[in-house]
N, CA, C and O atoms as CSV, one atom per row, in Angstrom:
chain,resi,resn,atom,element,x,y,z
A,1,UNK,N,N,47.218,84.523,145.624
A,1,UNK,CA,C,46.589,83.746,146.670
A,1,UNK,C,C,46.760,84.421,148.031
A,1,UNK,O,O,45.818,84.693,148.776
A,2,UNK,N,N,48.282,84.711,148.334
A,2,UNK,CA,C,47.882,85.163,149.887
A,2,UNK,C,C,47.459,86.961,149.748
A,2,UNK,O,O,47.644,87.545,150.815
A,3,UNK,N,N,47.077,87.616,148.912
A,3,UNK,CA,C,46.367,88.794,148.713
A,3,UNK,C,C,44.684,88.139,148.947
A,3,UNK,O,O,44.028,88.657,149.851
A,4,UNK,N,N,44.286,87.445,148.435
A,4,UNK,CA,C,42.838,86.718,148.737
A,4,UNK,C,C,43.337,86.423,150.685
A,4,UNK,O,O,42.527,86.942,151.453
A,5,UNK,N,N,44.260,85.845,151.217
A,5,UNK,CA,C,44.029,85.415,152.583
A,5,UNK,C,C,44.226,86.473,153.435
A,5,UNK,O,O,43.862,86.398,154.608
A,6,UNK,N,N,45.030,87.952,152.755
A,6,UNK,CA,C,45.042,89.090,153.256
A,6,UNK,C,C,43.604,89.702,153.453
A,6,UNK,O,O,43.192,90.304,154.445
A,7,UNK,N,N,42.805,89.357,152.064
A,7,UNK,CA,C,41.145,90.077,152.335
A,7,UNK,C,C,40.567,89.430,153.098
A,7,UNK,O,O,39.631,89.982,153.676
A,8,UNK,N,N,40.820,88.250,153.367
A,8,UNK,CA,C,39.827,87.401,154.209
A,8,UNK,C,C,40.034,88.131,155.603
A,8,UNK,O,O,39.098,88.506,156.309
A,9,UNK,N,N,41.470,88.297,155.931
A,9,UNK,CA,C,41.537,88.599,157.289
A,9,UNK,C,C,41.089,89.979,157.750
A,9,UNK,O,O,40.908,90.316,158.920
A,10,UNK,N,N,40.961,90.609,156.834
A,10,UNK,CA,C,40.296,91.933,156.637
A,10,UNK,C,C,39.054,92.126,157.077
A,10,UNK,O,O,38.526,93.046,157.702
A,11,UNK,N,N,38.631,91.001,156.607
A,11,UNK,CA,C,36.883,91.219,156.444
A,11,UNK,C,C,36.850,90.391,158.176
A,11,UNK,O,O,36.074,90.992,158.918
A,12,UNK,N,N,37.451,89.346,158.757
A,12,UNK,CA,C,37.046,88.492,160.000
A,12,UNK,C,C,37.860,90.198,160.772
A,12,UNK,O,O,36.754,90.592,161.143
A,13,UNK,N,N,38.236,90.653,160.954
A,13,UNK,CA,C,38.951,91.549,162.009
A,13,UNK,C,C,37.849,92.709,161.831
A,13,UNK,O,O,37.505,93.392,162.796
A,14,UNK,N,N,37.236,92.919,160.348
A,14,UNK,CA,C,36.339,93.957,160.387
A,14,UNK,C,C,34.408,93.689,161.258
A,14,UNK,O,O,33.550,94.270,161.922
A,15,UNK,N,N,34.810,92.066,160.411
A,15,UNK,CA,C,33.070,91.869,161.317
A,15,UNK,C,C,33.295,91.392,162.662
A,15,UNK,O,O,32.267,91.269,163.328
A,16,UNK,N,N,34.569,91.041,163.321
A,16,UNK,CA,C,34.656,90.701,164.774
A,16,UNK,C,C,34.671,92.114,165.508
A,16,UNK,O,O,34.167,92.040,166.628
A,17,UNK,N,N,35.128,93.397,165.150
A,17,UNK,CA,C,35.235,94.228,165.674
A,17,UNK,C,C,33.700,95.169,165.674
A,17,UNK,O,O,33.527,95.992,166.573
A,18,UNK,N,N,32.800,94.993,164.762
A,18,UNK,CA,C,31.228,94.668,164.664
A,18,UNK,C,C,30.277,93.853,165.397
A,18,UNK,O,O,29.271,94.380,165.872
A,19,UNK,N,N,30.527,92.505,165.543
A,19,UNK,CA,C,29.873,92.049,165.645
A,19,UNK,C,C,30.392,91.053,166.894
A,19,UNK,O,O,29.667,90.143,167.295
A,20,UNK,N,N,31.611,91.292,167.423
A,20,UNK,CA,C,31.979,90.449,168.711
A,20,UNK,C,C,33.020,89.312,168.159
A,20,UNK,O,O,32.945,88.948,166.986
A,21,UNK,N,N,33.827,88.861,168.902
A,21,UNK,CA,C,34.345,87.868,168.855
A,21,UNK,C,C,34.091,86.510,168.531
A,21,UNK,O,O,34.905,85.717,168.058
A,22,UNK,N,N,32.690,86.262,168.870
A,22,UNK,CA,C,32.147,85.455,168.696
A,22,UNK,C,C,31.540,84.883,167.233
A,22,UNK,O,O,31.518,83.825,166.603
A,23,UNK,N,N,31.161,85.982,167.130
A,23,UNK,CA,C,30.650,85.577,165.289
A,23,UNK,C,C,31.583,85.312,163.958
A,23,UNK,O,O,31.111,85.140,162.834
A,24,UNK,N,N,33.403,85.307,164.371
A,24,UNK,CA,C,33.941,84.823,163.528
A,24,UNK,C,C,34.926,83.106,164.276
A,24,UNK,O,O,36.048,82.743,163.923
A,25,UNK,N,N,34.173,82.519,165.140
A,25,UNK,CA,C,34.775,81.464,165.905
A,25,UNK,C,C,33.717,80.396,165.078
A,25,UNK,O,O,32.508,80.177,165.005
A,26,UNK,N,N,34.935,79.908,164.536
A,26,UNK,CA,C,34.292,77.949,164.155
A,26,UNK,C,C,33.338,77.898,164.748
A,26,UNK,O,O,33.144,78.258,165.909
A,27,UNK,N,N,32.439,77.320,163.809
A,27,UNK,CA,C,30.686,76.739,164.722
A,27,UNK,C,C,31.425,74.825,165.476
A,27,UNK,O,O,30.674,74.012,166.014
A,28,UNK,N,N,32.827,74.611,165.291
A,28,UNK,CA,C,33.029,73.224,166.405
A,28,UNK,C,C,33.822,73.577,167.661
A,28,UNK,O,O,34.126,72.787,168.555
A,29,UNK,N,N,34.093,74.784,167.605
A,29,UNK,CA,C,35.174,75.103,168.441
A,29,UNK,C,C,34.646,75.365,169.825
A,29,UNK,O,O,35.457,75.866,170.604
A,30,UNK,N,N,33.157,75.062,170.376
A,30,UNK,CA,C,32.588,74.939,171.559
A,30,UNK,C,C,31.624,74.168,171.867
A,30,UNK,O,O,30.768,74.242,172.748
A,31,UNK,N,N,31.972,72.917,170.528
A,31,UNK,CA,C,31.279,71.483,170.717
A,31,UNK,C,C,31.821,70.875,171.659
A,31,UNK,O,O,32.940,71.250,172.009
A,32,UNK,N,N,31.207,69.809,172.309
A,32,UNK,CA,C,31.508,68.596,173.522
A,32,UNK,C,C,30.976,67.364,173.071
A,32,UNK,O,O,30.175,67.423,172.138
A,33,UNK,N,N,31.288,66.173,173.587
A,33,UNK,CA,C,30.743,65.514,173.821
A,33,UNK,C,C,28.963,65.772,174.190
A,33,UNK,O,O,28.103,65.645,173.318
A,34,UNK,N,N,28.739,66.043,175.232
A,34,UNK,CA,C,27.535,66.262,175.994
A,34,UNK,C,C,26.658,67.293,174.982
A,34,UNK,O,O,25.484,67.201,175.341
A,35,UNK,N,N,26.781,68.267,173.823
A,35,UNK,CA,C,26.484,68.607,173.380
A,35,UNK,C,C,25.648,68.267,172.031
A,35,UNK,O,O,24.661,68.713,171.446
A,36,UNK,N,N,26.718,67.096,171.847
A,36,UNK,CA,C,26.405,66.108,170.689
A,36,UNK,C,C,25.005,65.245,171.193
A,36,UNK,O,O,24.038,65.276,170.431
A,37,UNK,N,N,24.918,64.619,172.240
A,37,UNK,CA,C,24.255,63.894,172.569
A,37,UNK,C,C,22.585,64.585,172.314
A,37,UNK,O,O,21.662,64.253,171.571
A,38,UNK,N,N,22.797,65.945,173.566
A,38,UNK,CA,C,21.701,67.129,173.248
A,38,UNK,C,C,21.760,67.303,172.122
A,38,UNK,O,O,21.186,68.385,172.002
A,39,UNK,N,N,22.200,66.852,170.707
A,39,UNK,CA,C,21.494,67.396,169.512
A,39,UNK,C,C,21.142,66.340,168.808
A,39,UNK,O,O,20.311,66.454,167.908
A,40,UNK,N,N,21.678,65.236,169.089
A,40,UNK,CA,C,21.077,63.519,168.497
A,40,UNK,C,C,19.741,63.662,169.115
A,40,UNK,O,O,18.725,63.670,168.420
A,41,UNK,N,N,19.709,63.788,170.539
A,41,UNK,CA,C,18.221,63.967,171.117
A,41,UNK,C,C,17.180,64.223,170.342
A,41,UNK,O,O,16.388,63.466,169.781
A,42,UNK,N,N,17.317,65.952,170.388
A,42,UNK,CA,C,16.719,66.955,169.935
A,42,UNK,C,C,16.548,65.887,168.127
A,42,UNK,O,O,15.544,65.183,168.025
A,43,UNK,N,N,17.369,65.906,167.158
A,43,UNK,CA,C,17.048,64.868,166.013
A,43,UNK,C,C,16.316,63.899,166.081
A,43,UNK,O,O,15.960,63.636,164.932
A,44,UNK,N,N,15.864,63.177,166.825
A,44,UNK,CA,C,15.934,61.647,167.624
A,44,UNK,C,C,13.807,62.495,167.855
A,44,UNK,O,O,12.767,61.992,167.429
A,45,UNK,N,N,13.950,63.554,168.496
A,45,UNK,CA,C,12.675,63.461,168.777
A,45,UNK,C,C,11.830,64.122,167.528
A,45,UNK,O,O,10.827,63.646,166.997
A,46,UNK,N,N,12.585,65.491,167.165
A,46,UNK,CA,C,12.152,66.037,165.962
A,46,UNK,C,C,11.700,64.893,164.754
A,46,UNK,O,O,10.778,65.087,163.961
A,47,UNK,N,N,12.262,64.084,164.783
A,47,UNK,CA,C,11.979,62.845,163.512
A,47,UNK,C,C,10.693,61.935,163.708
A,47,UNK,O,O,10.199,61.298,162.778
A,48,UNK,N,N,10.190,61.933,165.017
A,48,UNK,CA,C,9.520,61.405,165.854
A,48,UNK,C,C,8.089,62.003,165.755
A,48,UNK,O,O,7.152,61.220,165.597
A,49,UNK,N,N,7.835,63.476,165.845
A,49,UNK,CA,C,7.116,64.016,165.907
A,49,UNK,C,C,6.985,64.550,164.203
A,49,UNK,O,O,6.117,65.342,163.836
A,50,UNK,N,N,7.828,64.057,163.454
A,50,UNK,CA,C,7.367,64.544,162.029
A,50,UNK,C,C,6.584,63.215,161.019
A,50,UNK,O,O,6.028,63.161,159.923
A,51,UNK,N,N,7.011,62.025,162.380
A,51,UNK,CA,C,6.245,60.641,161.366
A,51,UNK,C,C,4.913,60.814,162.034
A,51,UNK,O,O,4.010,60.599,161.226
A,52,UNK,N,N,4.511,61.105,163.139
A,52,UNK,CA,C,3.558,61.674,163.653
A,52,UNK,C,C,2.634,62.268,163.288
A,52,UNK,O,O,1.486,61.923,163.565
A,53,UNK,N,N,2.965,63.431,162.489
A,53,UNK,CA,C,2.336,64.615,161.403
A,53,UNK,C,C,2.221,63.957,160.612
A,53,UNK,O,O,1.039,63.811,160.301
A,54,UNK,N,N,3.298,63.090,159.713
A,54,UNK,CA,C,3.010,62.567,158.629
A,54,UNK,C,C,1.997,61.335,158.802
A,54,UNK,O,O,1.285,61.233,157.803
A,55,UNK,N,N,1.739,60.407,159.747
A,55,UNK,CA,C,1.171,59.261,159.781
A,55,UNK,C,C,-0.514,59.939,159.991
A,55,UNK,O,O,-1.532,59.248,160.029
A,56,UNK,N,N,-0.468,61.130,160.082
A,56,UNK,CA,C,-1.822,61.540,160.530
A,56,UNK,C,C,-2.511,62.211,159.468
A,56,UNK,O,O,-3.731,62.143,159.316
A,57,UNK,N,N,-1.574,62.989,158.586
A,57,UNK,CA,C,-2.081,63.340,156.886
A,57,UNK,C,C,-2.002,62.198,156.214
A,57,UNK,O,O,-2.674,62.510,155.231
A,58,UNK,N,N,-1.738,61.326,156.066
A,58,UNK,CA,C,-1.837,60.033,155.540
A,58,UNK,C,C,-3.348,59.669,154.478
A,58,UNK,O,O,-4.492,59.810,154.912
A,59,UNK,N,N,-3.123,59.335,153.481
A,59,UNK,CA,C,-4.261,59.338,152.439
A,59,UNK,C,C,-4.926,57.749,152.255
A,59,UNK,O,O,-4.231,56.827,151.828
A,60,UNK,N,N,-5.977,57.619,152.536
A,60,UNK,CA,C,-6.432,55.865,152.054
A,60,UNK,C,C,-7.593,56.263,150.629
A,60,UNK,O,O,-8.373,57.182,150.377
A,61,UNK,N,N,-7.187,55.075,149.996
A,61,UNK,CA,C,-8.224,55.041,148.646
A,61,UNK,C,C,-9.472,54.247,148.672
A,61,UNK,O,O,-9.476,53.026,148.835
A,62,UNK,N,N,-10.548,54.982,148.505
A,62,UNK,CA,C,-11.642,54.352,149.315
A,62,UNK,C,C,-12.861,54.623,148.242
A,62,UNK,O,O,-13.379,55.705,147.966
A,63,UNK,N,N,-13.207,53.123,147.642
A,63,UNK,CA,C,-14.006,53.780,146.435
A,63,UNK,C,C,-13.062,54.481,144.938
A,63,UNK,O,O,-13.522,54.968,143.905
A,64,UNK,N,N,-12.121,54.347,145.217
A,64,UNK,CA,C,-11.372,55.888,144.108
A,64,UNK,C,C,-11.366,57.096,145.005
A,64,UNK,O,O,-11.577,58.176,144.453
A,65,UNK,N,N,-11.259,57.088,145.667
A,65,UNK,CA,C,-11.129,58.668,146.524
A,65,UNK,C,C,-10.115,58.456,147.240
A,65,UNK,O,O,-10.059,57.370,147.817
A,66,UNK,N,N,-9.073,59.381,147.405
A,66,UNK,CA,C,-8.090,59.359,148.699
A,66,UNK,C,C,-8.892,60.093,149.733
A,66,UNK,O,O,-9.862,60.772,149.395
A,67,UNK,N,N,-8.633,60.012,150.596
A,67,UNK,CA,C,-9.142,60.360,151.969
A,67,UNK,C,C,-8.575,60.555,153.075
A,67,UNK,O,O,-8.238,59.482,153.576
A,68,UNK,N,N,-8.287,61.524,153.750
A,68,UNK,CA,C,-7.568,61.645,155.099
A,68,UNK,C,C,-7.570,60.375,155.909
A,68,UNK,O,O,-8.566,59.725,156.227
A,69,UNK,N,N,-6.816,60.220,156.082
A,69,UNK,CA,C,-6.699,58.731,157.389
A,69,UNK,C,C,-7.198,59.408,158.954
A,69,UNK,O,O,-7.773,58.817,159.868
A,70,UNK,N,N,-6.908,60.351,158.911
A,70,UNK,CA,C,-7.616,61.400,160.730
A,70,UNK,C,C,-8.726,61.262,160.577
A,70,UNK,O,O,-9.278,61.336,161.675
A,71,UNK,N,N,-9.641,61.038,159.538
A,71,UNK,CA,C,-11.174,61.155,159.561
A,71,UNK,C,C,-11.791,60.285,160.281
A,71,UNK,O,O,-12.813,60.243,160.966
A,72,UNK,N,N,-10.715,59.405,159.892
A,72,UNK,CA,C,-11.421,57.994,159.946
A,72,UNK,C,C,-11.039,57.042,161.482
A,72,UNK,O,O,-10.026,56.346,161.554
A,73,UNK,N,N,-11.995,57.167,162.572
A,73,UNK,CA,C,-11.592,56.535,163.969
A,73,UNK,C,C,-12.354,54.766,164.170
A,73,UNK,O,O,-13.487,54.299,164.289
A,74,UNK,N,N,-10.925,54.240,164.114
A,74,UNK,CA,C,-11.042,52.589,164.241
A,74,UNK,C,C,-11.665,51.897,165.020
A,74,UNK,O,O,-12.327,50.871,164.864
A,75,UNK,N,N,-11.315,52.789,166.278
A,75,UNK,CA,C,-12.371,52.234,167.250
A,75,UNK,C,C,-14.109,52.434,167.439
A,75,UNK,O,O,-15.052,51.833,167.952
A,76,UNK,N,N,-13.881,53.498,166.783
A,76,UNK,CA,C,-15.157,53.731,166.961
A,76,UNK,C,C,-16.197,53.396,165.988
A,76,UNK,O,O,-16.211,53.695,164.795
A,77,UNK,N,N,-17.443,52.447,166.944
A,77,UNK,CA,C,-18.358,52.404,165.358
A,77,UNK,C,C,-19.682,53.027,166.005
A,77,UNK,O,O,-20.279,52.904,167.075
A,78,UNK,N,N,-19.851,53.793,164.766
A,78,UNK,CA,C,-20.586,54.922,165.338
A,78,UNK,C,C,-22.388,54.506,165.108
A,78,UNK,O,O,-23.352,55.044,165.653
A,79,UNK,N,N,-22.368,53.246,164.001
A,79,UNK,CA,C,-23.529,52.528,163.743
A,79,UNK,C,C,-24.225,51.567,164.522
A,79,UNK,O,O,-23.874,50.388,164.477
A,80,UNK,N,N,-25.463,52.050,165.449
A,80,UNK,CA,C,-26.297,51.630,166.141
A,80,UNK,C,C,-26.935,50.564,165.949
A,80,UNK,O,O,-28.104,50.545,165.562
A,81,UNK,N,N,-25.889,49.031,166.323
A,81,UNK,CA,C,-26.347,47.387,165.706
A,81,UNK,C,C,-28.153,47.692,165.946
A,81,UNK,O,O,-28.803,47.200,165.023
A,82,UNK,N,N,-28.998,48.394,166.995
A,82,UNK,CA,C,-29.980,47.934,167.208
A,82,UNK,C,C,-31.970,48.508,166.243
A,82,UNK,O,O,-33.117,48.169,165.949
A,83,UNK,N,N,-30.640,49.830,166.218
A,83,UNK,CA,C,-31.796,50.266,165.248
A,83,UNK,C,C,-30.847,50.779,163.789
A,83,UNK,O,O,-31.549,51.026,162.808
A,84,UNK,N,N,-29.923,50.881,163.680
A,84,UNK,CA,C,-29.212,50.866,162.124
A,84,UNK,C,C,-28.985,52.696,162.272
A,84,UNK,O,O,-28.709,53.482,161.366
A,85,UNK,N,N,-29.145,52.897,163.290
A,85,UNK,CA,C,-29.162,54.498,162.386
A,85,UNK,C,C,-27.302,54.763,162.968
A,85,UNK,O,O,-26.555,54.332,163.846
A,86,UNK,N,N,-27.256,55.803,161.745
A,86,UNK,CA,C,-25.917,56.390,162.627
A,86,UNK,C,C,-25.340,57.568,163.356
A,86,UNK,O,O,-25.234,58.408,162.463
A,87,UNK,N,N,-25.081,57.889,164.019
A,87,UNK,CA,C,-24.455,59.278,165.260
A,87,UNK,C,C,-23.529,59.394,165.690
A,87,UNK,O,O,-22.604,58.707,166.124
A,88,UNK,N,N,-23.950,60.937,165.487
A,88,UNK,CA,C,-22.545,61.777,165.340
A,88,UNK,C,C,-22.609,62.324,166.945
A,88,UNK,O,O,-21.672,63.105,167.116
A,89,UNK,N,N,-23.398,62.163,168.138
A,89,UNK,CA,C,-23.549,63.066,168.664
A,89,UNK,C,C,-23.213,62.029,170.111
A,89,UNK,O,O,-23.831,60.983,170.311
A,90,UNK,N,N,-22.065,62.589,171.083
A,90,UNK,CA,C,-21.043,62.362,171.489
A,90,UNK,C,C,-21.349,61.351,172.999
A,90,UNK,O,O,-20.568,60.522,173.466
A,91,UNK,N,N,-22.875,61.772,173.604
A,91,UNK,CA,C,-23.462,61.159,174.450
A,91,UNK,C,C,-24.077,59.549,173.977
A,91,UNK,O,O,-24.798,58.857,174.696
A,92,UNK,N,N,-23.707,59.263,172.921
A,92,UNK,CA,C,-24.530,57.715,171.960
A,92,UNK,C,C,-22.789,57.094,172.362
A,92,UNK,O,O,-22.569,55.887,172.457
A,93,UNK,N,N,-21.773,58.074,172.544
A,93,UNK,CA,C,-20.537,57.348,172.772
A,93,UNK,C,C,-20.726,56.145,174.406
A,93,UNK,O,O,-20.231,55.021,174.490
A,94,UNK,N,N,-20.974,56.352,174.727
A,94,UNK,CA,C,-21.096,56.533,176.547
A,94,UNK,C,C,-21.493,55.280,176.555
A,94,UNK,O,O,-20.766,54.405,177.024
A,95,UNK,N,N,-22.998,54.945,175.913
A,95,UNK,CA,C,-24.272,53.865,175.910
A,95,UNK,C,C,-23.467,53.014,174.587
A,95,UNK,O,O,-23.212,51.838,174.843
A,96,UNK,N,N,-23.169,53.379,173.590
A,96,UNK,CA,C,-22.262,52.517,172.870
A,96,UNK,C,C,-21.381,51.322,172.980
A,96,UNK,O,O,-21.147,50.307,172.324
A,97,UNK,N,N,-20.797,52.160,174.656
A,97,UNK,CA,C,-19.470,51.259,174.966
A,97,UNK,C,C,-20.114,50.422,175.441
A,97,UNK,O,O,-20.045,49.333,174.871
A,98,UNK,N,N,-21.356,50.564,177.133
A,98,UNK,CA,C,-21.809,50.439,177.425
A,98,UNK,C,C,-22.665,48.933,177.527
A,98,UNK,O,O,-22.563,47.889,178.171
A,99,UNK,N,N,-23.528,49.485,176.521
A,99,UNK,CA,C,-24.563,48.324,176.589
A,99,UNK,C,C,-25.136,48.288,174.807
A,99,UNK,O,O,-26.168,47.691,174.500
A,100,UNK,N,N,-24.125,49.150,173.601
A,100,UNK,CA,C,-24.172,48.271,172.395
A,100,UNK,C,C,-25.260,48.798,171.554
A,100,UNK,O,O,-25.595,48.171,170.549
A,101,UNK,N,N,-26.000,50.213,171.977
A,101,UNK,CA,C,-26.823,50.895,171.432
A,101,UNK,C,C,-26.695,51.997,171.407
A,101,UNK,O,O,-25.544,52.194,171.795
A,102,UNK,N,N,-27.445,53.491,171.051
A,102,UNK,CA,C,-27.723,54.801,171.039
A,102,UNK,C,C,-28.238,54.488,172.472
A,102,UNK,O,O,-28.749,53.473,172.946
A,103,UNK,N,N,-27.910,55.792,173.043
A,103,UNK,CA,C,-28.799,56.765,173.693
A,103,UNK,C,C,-30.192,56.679,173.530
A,103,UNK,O,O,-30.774,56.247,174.525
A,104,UNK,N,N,-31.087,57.041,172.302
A,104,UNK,CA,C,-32.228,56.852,171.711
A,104,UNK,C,C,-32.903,54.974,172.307
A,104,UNK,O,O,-33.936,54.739,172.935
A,105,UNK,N,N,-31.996,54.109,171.871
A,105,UNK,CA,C,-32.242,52.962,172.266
A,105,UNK,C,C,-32.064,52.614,173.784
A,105,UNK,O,O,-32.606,51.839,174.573
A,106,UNK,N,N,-31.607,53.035,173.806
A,106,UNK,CA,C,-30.880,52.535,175.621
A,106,UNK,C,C,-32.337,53.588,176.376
A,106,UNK,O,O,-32.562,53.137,177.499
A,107,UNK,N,N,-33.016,54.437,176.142
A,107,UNK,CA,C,-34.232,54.556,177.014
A,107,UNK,C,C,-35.583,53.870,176.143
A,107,UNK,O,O,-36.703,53.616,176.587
A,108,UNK,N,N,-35.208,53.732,175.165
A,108,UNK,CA,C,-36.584,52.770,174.731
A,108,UNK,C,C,-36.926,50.889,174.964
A,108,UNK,O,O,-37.854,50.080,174.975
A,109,UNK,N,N,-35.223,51.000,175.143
A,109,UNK,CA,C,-35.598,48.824,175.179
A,109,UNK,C,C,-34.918,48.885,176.831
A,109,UNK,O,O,-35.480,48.286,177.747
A,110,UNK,N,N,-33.793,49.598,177.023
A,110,UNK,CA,C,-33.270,49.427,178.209
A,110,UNK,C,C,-32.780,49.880,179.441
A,110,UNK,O,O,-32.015,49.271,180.189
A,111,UNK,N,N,-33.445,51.378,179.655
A,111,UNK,CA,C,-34.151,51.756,181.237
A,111,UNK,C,C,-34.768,51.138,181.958
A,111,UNK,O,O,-35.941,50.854,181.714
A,112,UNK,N,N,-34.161,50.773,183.012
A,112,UNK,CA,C,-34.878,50.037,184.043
A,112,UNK,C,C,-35.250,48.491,183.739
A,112,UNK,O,O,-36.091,47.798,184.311
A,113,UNK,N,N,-34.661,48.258,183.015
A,113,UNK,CA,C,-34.023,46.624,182.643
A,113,UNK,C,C,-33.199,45.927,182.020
A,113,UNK,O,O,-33.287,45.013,181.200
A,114,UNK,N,N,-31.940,46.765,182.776
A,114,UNK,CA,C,-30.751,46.417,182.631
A,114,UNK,C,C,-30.207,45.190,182.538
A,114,UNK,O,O,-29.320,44.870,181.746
A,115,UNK,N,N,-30.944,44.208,183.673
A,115,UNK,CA,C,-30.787,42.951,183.758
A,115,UNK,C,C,-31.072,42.134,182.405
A,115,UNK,O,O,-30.176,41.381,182.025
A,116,UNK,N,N,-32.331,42.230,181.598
A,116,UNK,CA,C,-33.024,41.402,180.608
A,116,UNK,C,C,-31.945,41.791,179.576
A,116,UNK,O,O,-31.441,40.893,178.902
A,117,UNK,N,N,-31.605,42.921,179.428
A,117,UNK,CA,C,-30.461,43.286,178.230
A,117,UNK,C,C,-29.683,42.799,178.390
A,117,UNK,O,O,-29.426,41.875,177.618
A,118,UNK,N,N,-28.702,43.119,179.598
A,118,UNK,CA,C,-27.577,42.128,180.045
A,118,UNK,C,C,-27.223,40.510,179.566
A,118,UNK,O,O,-26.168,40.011,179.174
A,119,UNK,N,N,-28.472,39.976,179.760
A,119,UNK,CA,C,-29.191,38.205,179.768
A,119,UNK,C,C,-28.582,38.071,178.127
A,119,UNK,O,O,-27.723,37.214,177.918
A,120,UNK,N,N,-29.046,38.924,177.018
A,120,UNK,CA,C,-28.751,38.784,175.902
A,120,UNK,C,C,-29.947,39.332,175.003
A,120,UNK,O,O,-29.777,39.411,173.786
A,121,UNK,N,N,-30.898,39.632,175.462
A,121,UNK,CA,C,-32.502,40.250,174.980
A,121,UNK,C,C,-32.465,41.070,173.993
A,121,UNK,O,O,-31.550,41.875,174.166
A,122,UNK,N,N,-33.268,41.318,172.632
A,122,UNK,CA,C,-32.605,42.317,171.856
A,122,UNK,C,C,-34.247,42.138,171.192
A,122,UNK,O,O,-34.975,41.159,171.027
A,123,UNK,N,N,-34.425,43.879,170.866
A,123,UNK,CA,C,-36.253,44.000,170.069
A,123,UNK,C,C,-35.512,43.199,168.328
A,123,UNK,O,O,-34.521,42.690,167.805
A,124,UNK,N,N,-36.973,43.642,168.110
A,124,UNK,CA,C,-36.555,42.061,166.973
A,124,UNK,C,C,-37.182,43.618,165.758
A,124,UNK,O,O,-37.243,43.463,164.538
């Protein structure tokens, strides 16, 4: 046994004299308090940002299909109550929020009578 604690000391005197003093010192022996805290943090956020990743690959079964959950935006409905069609194209967002139609619709029923739409008016 102390022939094994003789090699050990062999080998820490051979890689400290290599590699610095430093690389055979306990990984607690320049812990703190304040150090601990900075690494609960650092844990604390890392865990944070991995439910994050994970809540965003997230799979829903739809029909029998899993499906990315990122695909799919809650708020947004991208289907035009007035004429049924649906769009993808980013300016129908705007008039959507708006006044409840496309782009396409919003210059055919409601340019320049904002007011009558407003009232509750809708093409039939």
């Amino acid at each position: 046994m102390s022939d094994d604690l003789n090699k050990i000391a062999r080998y820490e005197v051979a890689i400290s004299k290599k590699y610095g003093k430093d690389s055979i010192k306990h990984p607690k022996a320049d812990w703190n308090e304040q150090k601990e805290k900075d690494y609960q943090e650092q844990i604390q956020h890392l865990y944070k940002k991995e439910q994050k990743i994970e809540e965003k690959n997230k799979k829903i079964e739809i029909d029998g299909f899993l499906i990315s959950k990122k695909l799919f935006n809650k708020d947004d409905n991208r289907t035009c109550p007035v004429c049924s069609l649906y769009s993808f194209e980013t300016r129908d967002d705007i008039y959507m929020k708006k006044f409840d139609c496309c782009f396409r619709c919003y210059i055919q029923y409601i340019e320049g009578r904002e007011e009558r739409w407003q009232t509750g008016w809708r093409p039939k």
